[in-house]
KEKE-3310 file (N, C-alpha, C; in steps of 0.2 Angstrom, whole numbers, plus 5000, padded with zeros to 4 digits):
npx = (5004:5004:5010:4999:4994:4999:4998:4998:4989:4984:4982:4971:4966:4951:4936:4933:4945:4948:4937:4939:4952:4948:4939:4946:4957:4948:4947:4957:4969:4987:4987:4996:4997:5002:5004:5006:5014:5011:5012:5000:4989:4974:4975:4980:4984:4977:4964:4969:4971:4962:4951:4936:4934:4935:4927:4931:4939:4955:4966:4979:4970:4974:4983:4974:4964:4970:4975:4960:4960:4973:4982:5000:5007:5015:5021:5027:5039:5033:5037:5045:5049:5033:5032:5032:5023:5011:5015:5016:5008:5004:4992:4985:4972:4962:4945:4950:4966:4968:4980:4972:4972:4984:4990:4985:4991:5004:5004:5000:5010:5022:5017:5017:5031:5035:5029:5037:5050:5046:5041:5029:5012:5002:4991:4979:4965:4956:4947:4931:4921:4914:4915:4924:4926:4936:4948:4944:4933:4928:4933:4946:4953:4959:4970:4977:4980:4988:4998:5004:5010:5007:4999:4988:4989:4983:4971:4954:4943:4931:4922:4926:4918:4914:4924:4937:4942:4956:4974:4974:4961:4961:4969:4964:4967:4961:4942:4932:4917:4917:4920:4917:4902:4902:4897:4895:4890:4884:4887:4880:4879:4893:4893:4882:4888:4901:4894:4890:4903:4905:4910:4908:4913:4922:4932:4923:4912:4912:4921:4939:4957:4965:4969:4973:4962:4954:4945:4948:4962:4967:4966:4974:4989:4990:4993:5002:5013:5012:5017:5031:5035:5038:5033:5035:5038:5040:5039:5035:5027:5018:5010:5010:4999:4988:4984:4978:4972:4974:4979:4983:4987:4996:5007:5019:5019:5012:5002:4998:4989:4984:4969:4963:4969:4974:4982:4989:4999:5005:5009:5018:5031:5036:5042:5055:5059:5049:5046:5039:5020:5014:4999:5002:4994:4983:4973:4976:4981:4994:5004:5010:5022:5025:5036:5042:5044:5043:5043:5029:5022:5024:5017:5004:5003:5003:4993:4981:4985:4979:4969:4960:4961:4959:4957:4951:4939:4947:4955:4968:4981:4993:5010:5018:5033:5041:5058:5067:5079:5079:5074:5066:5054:5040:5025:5011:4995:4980:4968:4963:4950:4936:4927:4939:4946:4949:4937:4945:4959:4959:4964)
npy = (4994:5012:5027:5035:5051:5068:5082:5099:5106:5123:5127:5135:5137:5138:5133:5131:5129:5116:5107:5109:5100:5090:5085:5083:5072:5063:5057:5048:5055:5058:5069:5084:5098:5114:5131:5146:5156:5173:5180:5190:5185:5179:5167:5155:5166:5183:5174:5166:5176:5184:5187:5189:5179:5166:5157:5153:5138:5136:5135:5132:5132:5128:5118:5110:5105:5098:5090:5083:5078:5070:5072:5077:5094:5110:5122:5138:5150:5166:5180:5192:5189:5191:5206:5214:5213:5218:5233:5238:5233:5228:5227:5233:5239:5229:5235:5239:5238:5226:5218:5208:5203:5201:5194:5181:5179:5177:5169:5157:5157:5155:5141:5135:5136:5125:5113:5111:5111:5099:5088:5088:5087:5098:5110:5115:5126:5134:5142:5152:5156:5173:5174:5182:5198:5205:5195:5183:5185:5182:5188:5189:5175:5172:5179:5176:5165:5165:5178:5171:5161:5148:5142:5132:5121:5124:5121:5123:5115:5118:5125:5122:5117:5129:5135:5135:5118:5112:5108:5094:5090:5089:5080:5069:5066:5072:5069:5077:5079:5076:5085:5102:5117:5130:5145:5162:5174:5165:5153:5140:5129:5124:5120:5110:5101:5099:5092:5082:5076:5075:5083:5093:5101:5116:5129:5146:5147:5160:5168:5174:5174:5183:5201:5209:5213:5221:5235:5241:5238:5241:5255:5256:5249:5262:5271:5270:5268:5280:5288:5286:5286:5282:5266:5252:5239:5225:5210:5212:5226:5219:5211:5218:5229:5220:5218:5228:5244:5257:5274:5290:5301:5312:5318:5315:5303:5287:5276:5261:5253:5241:5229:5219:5204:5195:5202:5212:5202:5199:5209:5212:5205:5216:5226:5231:5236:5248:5264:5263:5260:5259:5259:5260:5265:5257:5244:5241:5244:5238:5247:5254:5265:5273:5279:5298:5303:5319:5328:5334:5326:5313:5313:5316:5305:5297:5303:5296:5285:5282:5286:5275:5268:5255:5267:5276:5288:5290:5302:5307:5297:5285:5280:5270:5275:5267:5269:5267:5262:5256:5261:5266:5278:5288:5295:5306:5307:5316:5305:5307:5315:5307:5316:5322:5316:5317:5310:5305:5306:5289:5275)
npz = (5000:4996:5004:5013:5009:5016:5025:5035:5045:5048:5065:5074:5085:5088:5083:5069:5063:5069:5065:5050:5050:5053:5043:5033:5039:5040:5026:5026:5025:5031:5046:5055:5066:5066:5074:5075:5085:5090:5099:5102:5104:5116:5124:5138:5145:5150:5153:5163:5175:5177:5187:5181:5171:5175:5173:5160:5151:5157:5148:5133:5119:5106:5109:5114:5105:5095:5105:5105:5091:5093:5087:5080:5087:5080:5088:5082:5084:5081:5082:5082:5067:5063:5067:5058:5049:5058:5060:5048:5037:5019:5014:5023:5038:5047:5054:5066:5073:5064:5053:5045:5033:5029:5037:5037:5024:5028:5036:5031:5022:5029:5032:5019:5019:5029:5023:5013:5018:5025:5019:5017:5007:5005:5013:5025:5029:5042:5034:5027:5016:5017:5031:5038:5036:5032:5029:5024:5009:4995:4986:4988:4994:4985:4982:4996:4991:4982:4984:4996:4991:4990:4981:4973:4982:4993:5004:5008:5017:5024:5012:5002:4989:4986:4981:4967:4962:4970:4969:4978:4977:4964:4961:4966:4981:4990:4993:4984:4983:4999:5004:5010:5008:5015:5018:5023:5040:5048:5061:5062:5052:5055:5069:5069:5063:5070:5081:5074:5073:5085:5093:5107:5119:5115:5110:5110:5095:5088:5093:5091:5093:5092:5099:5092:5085:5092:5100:5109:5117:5104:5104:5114:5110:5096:5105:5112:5103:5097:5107:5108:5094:5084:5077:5086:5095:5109:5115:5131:5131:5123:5132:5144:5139:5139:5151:5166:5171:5160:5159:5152:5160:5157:5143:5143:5151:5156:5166:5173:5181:5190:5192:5199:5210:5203:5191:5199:5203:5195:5187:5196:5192:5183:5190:5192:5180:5179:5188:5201:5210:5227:5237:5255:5267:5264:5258:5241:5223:5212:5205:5190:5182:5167:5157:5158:5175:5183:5199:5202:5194:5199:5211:5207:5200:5213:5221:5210:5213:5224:5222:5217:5227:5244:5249:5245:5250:5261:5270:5270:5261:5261:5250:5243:5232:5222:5214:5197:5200:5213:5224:5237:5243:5254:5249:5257:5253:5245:5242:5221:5216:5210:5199:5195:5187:5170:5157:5147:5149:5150:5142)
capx = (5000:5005:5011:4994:4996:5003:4994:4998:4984:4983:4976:4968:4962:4945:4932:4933:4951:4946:4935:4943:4958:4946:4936:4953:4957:4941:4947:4964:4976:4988:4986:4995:4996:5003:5001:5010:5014:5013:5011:4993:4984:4971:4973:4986:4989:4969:4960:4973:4973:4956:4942:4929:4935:4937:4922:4932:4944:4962:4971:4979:4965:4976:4985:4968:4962:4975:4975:4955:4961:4975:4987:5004:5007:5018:5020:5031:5038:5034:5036:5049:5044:5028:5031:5034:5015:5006:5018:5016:5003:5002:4983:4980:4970:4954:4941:4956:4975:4971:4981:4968:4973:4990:4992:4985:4995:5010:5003:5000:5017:5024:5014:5020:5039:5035:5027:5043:5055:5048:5039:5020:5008:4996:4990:4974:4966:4948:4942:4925:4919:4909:4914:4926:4925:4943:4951:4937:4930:4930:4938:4951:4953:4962:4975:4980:4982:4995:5002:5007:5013:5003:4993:4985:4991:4979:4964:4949:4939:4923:4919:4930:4915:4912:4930:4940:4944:4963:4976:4972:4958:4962:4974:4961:4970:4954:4934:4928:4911:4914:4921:4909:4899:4899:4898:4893:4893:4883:4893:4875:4882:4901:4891:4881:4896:4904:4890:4891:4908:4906:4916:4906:4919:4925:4931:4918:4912:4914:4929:4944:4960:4968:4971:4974:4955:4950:4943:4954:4967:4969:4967:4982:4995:4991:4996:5013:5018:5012:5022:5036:5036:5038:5031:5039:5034:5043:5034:5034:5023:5012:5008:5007:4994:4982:4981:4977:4968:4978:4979:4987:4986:5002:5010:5027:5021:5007:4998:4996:4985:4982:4963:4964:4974:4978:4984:4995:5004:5005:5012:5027:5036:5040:5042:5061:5057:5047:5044:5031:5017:5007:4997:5007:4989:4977:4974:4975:4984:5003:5003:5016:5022:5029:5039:5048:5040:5046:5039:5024:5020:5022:5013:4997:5001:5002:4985:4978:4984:4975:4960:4961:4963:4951:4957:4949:4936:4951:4958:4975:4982:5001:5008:5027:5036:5049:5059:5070:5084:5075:5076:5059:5050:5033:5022:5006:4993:4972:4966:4961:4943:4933:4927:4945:4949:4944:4938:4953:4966:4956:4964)
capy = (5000:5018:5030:5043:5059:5071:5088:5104:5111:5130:5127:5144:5133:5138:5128:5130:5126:5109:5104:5107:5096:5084:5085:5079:5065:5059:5054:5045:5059:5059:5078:5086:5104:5120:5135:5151:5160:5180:5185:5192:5179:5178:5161:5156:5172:5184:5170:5166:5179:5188:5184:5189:5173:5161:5153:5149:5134:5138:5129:5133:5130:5124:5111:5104:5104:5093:5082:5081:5076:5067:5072:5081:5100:5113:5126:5142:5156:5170:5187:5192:5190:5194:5215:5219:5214:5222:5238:5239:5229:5230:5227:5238:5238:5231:5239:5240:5238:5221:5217:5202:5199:5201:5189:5174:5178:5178:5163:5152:5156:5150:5133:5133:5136:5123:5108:5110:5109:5094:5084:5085:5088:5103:5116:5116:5131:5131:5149:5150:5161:5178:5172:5187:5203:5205:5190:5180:5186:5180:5192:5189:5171:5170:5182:5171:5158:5168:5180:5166:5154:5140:5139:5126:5117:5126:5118:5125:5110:5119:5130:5120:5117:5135:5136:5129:5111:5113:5099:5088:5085:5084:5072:5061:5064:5072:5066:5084:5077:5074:5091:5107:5122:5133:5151:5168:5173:5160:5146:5136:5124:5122:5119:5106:5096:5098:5089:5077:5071:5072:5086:5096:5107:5120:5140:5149:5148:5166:5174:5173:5175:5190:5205:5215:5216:5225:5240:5243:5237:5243:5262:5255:5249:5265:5277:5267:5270:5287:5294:5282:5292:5276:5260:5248:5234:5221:5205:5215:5229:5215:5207:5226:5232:5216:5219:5232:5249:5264:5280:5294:5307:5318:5315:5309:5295:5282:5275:5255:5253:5233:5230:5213:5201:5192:5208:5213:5196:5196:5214:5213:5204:5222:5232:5235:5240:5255:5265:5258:5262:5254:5262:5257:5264:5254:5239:5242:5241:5241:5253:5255:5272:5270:5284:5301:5309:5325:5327:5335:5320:5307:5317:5315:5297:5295:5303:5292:5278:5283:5284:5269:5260:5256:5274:5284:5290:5293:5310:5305:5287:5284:5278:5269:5277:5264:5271:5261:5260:5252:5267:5271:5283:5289:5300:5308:5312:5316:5303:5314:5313:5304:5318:5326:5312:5318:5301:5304:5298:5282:5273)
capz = (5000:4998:5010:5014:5008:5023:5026:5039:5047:5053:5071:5079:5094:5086:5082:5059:5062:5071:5059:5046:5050:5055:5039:5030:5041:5037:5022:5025:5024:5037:5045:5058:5065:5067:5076:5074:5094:5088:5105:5102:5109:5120:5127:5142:5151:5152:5156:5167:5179:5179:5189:5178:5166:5179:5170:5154:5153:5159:5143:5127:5113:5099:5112:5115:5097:5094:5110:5103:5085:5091:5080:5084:5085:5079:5089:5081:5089:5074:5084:5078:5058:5064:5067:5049:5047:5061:5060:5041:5033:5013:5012:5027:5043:5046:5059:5071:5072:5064:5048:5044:5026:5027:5042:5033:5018:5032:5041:5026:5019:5034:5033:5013:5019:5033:5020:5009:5020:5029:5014:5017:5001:5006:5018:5027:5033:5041:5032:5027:5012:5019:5040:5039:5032:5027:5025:5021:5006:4989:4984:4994:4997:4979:4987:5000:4988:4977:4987:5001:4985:4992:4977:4974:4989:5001:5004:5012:5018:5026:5010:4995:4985:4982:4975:4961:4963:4972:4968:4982:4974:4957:4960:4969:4986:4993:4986:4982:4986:5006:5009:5011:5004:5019:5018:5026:5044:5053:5063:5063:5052:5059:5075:5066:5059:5077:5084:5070:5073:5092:5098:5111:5120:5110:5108:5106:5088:5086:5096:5087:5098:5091:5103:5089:5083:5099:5099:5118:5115:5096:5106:5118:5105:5095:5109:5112:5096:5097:5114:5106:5090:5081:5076:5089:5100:5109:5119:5138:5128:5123:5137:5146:5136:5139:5157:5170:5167:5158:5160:5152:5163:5155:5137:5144:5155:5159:5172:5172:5187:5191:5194:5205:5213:5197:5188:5202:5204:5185:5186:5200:5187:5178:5195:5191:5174:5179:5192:5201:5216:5229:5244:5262:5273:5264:5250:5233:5217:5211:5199:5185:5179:5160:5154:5163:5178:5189:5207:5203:5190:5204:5216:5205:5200:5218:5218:5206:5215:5231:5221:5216:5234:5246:5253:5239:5251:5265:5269:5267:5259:5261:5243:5242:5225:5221:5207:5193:5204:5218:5230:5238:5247:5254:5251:5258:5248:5246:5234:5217:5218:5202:5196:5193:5181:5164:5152:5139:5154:5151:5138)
cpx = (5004:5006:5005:4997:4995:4999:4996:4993:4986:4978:4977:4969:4954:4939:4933:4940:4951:4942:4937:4949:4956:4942:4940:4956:4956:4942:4953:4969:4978:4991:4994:4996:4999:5002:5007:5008:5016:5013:5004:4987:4981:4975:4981:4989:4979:4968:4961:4974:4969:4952:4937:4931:4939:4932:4928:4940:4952:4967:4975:4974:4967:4979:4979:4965:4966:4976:4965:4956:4965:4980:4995:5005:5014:5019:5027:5031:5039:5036:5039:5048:5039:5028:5030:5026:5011:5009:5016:5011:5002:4996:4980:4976:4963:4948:4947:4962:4979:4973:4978:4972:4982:4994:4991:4988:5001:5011:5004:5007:5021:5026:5017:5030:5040:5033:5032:5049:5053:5042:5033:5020:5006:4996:4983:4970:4956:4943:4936:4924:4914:4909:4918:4928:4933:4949:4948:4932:4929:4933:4946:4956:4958:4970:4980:4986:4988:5002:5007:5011:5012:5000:4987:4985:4987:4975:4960:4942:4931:4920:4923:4925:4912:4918:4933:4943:4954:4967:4975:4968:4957:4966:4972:4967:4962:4947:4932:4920:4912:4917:4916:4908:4899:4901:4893:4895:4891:4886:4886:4880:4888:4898:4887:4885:4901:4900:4889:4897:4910:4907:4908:4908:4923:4927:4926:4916:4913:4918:4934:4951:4964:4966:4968:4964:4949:4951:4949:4959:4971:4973:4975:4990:4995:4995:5002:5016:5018:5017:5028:5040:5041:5034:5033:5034:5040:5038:5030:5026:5017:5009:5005:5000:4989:4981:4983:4972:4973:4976:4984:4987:4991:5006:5013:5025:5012:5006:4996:4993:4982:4975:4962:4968:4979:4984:4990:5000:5006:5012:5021:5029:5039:5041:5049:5063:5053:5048:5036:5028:5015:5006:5001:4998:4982:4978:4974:4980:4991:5000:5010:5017:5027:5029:5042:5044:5045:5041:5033:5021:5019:5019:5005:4996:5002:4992:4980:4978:4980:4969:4956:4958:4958:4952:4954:4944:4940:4953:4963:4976:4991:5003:5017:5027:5042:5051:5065:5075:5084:5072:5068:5056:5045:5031:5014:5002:4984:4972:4963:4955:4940:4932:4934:4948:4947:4945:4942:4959:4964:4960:4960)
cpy = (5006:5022:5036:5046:5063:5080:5093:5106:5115:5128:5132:5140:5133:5134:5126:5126:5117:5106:5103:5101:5088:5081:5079:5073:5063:5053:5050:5049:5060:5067:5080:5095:5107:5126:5139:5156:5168:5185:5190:5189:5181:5173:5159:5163:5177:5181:5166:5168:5182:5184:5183:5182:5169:5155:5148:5144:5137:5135:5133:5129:5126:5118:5106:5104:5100:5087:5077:5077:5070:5067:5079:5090:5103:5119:5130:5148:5163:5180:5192:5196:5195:5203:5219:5219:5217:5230:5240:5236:5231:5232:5230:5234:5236:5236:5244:5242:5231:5218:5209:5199:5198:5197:5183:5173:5175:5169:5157:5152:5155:5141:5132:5131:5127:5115:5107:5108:5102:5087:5082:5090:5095:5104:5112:5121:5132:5140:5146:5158:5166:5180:5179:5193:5206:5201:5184:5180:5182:5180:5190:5182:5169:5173:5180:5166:5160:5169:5174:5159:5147:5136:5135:5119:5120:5125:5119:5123:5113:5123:5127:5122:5123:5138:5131:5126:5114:5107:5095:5086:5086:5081:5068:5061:5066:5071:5076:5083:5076:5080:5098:5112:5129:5141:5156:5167:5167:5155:5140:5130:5121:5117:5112:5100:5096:5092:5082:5072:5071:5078:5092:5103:5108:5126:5140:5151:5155:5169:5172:5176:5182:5195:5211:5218:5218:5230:5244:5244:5240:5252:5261:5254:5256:5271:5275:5271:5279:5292:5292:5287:5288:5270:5254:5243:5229:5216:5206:5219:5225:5214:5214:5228:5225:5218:5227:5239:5255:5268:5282:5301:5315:5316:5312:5307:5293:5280:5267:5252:5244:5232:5224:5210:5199:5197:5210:5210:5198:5203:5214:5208:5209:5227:5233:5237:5249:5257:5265:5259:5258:5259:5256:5256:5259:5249:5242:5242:5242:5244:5257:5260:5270:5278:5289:5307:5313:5325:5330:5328:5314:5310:5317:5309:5295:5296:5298:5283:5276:5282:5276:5262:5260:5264:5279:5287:5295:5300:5312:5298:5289:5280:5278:5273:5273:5267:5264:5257:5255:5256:5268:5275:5285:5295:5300:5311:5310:5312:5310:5312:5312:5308:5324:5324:5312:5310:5303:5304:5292:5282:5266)
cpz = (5000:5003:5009:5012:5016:5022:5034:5040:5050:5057:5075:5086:5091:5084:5072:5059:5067:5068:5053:5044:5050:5048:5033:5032:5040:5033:5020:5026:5031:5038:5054:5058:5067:5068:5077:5080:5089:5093:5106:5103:5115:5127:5133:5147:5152:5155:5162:5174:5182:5181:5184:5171:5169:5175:5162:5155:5152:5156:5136:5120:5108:5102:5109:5110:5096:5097:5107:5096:5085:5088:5084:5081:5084:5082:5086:5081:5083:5077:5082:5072:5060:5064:5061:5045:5053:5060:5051:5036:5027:5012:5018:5034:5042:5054:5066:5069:5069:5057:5045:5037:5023:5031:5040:5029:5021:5034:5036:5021:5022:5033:5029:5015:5022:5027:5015:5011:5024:5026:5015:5011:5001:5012:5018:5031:5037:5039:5027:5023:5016:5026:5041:5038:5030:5025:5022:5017:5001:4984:4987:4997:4992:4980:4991:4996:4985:4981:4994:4996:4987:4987:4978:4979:4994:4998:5011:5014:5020:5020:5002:4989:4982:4978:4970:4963:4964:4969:4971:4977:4966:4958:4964:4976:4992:4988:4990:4987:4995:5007:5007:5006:5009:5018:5022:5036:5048:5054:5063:5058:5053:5065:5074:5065:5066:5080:5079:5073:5081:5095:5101:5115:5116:5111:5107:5100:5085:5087:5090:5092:5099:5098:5099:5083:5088:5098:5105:5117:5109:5098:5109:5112:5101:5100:5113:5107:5094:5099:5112:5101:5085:5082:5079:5094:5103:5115:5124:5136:5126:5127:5142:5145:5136:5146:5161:5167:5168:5155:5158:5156:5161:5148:5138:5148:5156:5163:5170:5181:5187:5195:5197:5207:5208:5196:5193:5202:5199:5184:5190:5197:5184:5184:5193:5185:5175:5187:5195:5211:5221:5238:5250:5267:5270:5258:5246:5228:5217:5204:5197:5183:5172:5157:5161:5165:5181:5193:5206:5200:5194:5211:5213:5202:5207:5221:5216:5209:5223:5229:5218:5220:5238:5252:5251:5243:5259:5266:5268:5266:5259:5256:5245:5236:5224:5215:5204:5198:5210:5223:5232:5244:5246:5251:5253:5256:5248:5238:5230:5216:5209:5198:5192:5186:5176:5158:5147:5143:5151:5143:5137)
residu = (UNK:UNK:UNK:UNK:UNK:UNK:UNK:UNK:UNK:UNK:UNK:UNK:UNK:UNK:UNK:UNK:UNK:UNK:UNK:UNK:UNK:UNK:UNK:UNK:UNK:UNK:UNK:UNK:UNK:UNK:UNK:UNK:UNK:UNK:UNK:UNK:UNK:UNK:UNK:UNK:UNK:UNK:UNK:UNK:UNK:UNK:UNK:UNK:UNK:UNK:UNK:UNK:UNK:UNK:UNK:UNK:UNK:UNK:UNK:UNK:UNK:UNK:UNK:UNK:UNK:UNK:UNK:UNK:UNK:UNK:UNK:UNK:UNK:UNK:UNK:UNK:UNK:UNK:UNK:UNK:UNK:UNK:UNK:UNK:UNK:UNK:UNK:UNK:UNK:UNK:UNK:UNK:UNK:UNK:UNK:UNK:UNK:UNK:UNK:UNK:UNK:UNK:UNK:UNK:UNK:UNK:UNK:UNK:UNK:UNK:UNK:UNK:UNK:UNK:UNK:UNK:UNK:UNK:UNK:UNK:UNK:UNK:UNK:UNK:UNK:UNK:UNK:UNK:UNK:UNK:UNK:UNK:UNK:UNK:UNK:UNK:UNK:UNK:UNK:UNK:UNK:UNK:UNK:UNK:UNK:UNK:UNK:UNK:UNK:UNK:UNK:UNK:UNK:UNK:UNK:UNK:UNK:UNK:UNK:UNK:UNK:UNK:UNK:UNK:UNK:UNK:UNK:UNK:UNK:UNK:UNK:UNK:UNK:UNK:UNK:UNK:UNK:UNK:UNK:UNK:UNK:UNK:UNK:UNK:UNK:UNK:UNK:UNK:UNK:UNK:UNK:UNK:UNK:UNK:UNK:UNK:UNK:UNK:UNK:UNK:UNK:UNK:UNK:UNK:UNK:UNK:UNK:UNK:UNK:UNK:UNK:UNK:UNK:UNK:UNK:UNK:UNK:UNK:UNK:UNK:UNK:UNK:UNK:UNK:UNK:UNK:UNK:UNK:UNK:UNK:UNK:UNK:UNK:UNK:UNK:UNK:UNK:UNK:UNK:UNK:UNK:UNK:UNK:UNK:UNK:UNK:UNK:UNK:UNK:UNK:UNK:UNK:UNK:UNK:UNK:UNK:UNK:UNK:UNK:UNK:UNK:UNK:UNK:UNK:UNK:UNK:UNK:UNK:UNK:UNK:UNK:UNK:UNK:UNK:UNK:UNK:UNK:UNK:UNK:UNK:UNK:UNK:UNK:UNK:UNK:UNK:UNK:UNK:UNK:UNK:UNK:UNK:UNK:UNK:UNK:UNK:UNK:UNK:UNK:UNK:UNK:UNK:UNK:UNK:UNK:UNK:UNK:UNK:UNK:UNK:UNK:UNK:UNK:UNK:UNK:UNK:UNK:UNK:UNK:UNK:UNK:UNK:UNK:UNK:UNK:UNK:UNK:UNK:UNK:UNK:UNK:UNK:UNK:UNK:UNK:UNK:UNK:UNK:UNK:UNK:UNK:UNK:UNK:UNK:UNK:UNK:UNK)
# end
């Protein structure tokens, strides 16, 4: 007998991307998977440390897609590569800060590097004609295929039948007929075909793990690169800019204020990176200053950090200042009362 034909799946963690791969197995091809770490992910670190998503499971999504399929993964660390598309994106931004159509070009030219150098056949990717309005088009899905030099070798199991026959299945490696038609936004059939082949637990059919197509966040990352006065980023700055709540209260510096227990834990890891606060006479936050204050500056992020604490109703709250060097001292100071705080500190 012959040796299967071999196949790469792009695994999100998501639901399309486990179907898909599983769609292909179906039919004999032996599959495994790969997933490209860009540091923009959800999964692993949020869900990790916030209360309010204590409810959702505490895993990486693409792991367990995998462990669920069975098949072995590829995890590769793109961050790196990766900045020359979120910083520059040819085909632009979509609603956000999120280079949608130039990140699957990116991703699936990856998988193509990765099928040549280690002798599997084809790609498998689980996009879905009209699911997302800029990489997901029609328009658009042909783009992928070129500009990523995958050609004919990316196969689009949940939606094939709406496109032109791939090589897999001209050359009789997949039957045309058992893979799909699915299009537009509704997950109703993915969900269907989930409950088909079993799988029950799942990502949310609709999240997708990106950072960078939030609306929040998207503010956050631009007004880095603003005060910066360039395009830059490195992994610290990622992970920063998913937790706490910031404040710019004065052009040259910020305010990363840790809103639970998680967040704070999470945070004294970067205290001798910045100068950084925490109330002495009452609970409350550690709170980061990112950039270069003078004694009035941290006399009003001390402020800030009072109002904060369970002192903000106090008369006075006592507020350490550790600076970079380690050196700290107090001060005392009236929390700034809510209405001080105008909504454009909030970022």
């Amino acid at each position: 007998m012959s040796e299967p034909r071999k196949a790469i799946a792009l695994i999100s963690g998501g639901l399309d991307s486990l179907l898909a791969a599983r769609v292909v197995m179906g039919q004999g091809v032996h599959v495994e998977g790969i997933n490209f770490y860009t540091g923009f992910c959800v999964e692993g670190h949020t869900h990790a440390i916030r209360k309010r998503d204590r409810a959702r499971p505490k895993r990486n999504n693409a792991l367990w897609v995998a462990e669920q399929l069975g098949i072995k993964l590829h995890i590769v660390d793109i961050i790196e590569e990766y900045k020359q598309v979120v910083i520059n994106p040819k085909h632009g931004y979509g609603a956000n800060l999120n280079p949608c159509l130039d990140c699957k070009i990116f991703m699936v030219n990856k998988a193509r590097e990765w099928i040549d150098a280690n002798g599997f056949d084809f790609i498998i990717t689980g996009e879905v004609i009209g699911q997302r309005p800029m990489s997901q088009r029609r328009d658009t899905m042909p783009v992928v295929a070129r500009d990523s030099g995958a050609g004919e070798r990316l196969v689009r199991p949940l939606c094939a039948r709406n496109l032109p026959p791939t090589l897999p299945e001209q050359e009789g490696w997949l039957d045309r007929e058992q893979l799909y038609d699915f299009s537009g936004r509704s997950r109703k059939p993915q969900m269907a075909l989930a409950r088909e082949f079993g799988f029950e637990d799942y990502a949310q059919p609709a999240g997708g793990c990106c950072f960078l197509t939030d609306q929040q966040y998207s503010v956050k990352l631009a007004d880095l690169w603003e005060t910066r006065g360039k395009r830059e980023y490195d992994l610290d700055d990622i992970m920063l800019l998913k937790v706490g709540r910031h404040l710019r209260p004065r052009p040259h510096f910020k305010l990363i204020v840790g809103r639970e227990e998680g967040e704070n834990r999470f945070m004294e890891g970067y205290r001798k990176r910045f100068v950084h606060l925490v109330p002495l006479s009452h609970t409350g936050p550690l709170v980061l200053l990112d950039g270069e204050a003078g004694s009035d500056d941290l006399e009003l992020a001390a402020r800030l950090t009072a109002r904060f604490s369970h002192g903000r109703d106090a008369e006075r709250v006592t507020v350490e200042v550790t600076g970079k060097d380690g050196v700290a001292r107090t001060l005392e100071v009236t929390p700034l009362p809510a209405g001080e705080i105008p909504a454009e500190w909030y970022l």
